[in-house]
C-alpha positions in Angstrom: 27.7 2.0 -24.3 25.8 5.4 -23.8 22.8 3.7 -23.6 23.6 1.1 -20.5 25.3 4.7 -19.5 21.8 6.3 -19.4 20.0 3.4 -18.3 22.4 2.6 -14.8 22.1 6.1 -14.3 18.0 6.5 -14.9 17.9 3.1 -12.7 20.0 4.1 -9.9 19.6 8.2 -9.9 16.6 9.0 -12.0 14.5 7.1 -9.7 14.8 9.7 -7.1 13.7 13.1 -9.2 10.6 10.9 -11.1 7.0 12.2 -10.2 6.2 8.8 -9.0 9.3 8.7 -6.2 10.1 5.1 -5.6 7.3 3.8 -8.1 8.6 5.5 -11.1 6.6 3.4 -14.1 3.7 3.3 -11.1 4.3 -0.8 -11.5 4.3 -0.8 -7.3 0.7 1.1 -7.5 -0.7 -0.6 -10.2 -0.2 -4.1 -8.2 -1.8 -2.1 -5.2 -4.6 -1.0 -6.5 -5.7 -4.1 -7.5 -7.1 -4.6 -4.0 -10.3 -2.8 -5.4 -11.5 -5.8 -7.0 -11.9 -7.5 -3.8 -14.7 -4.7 -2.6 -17.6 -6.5 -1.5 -20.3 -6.0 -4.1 -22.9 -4.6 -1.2 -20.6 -2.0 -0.8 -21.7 2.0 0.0 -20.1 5.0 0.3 -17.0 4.7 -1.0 -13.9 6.7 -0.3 -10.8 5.8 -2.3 -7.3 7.2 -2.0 -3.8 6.8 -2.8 -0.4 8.1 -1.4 2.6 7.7 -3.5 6.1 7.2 -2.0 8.2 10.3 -1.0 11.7 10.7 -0.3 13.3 11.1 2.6 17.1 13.1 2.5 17.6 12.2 5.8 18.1 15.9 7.0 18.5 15.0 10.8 20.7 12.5 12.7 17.4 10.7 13.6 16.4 10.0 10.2 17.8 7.4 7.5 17.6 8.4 3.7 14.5 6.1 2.0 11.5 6.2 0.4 8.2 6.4 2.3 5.7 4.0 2.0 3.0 3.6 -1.2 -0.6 3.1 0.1 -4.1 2.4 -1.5 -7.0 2.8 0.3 -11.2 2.1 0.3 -13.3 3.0 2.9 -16.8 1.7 2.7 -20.3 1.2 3.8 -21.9 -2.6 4.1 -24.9 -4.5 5.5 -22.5 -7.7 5.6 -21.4 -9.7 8.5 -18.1 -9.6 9.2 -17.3 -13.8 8.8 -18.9 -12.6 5.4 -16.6 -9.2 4.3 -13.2 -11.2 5.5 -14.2 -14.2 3.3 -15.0 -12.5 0.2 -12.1 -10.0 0.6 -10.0 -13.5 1.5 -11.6 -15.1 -1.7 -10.4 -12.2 -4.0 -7.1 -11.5 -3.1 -6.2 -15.1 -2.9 -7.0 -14.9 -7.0 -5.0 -12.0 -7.5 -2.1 -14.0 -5.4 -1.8 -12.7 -2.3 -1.1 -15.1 0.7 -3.0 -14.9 4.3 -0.5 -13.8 6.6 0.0 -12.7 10.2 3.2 -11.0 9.7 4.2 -7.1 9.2 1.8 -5.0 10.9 3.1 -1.1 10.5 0.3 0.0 13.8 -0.3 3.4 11.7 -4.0 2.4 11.7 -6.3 3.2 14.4 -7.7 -0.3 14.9 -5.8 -3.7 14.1 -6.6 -5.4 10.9 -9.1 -8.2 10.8 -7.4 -10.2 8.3 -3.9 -9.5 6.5 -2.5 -10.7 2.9 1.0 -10.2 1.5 2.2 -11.0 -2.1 5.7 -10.4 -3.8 5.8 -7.2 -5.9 9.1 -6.4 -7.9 10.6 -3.4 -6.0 8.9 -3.3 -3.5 8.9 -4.5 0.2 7.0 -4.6 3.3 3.7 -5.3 1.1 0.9 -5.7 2.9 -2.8 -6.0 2.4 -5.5 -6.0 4.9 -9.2 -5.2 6.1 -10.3 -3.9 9.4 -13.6 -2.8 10.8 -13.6 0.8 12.0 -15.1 1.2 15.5 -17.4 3.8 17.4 -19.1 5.2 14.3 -22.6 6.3 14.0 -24.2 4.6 11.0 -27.5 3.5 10.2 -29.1 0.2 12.1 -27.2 -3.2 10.2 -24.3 -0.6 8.6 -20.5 -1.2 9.0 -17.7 0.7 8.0 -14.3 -0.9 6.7 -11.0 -0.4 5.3 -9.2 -2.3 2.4 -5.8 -1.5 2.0 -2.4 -2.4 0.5 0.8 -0.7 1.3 4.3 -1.4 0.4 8.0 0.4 0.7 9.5 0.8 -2.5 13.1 -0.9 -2.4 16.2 1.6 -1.2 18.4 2.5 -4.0 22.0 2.3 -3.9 24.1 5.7 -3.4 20.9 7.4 -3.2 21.5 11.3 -2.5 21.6 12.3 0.9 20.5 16.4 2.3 22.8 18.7 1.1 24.2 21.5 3.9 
């Protein structure tokens, strides 16, 4: 009995005080970062990062107690076209399962995507992988710069703690 005890409470309150906020075992990253192996093998330059989830107390009237949102990101250099970049990123993340899509679009990104993917991860919703060119950038003659991403919004918990005065 202590042990379903422990393990409601860990599932419904411990998620909040992990070091991985929403993404506790890191299962929601994991399954994002997977978007790496659809880097197209020409590929310069590379910048990667990735933002885990935070929580939000919901300190003001405006704002709604939930987790923010997980994101992986690669920037990168290429000499490929772009019919090219979107059907080898297209050709990779259809193995790793992700659908083509022209749903959820968040608009945090400067320019729209090029192409968009989305694939069911446990706990997580709003996931969302795309690729976009990046515009008005001074690169060498034939060079491009793009952005592979995946994002997702860990699922809200139930009861989850609210600010405290």
């Amino acid at each position: 009995m202590f042990v379903i005890a422990l393990e409601i409470l860990y599932g419904n309150w411990g998620v909040v005080t992990g070091p991985f906020g929403g993404d506790p075992h890191v299962f929601i990253a994991n399954q994002l970062t997977q978007v790496d192996k659809a880097l197209p093998p020409d590929s310069t330059g590379l910048l990667a990062n990735w933002v885990p989830s935070e929580w939000n107390q919901a300190c003001s009237s405006s704002d709604r107690p939930g987790w923010s949102m997980e994101l992986t990101w690669l920037s990168f250099n290429t000499r490929s076209s772009d019919t090219s970049i979107i059907n080898f990123v297209s050709k990779k993340l259809k193995a790793l399962g992700w659908r083509p899509t022209n749903s959820y679009f968040d608009g945090m990104w400067q320019y729209p995507p090029a192409a968009k993917w989305t694939k069911t991860i446990p706990g997580a919703t709003k996931v969302v992988a795309f690729v976009m060119k990046e515009q008005g950038l001074t690169l060498p003659p034939g060079q491009s710069q793009w952005e592979l991403a995946a994002e997702a919004f860990p699922e809200p918990i139930v009861n989850a703690p609210s600010c405290t005065p």
